[in-house]
N, C-alpha and C positions, 0 to 999 in steps of 0.2 A: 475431162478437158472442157474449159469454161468457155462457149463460144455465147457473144455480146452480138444484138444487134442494134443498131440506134432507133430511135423514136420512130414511129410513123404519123404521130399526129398533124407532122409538117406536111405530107402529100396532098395532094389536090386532083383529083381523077378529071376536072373539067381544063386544066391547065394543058396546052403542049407539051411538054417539058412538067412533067412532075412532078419531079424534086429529086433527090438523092437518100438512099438508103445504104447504111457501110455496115458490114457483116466483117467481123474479126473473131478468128480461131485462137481464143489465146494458152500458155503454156500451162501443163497442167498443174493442181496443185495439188503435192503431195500429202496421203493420208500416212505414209511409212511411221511408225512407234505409235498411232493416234487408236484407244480401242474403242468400245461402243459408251464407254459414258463419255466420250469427245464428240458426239456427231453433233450437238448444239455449237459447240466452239468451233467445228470446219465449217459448217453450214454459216455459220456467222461472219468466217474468215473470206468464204466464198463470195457470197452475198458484196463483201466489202470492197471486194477487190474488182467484181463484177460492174457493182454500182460505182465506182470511180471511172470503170472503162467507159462505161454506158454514157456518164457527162460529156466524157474525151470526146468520142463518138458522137453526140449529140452538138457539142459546140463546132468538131470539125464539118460537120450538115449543114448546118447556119453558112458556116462560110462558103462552103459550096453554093447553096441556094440564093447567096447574093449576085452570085458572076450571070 
């Protein structure tokens, strides 16, 4: 189960306020029929789908940290 969290580069420890950090659990992906010479192509598939949440994640921060 691939859980995504956004960037931390954006925080600021001297700031009141923060910033915003967004942790998402997301669905998992299945390895069902995949056998051991697939683990580069799951790992890849993972990876894929991860790193698109990750952007998601990172542009919805941005907006948060304008308000």
């Amino acid at each position: 189960m691939p859980i995504v969290c956004s960037s931390t580069r954006h925080l600021s420890a001297s700031r009141g306020d923060n910033g915003h950090i967004i942790v998402e659990v997301m669905d998992p992906i299945s390895t069902e029929g995949l056998g051991k010479d697939q683990v580069r192509e799951l790992a890849q598939r993972c990876h894929d789908v991860m790193a698109a949440k990750l952007a998601e994640l990172d542009a919805e921060v941005v907006e948060l940290n304008k308000k």
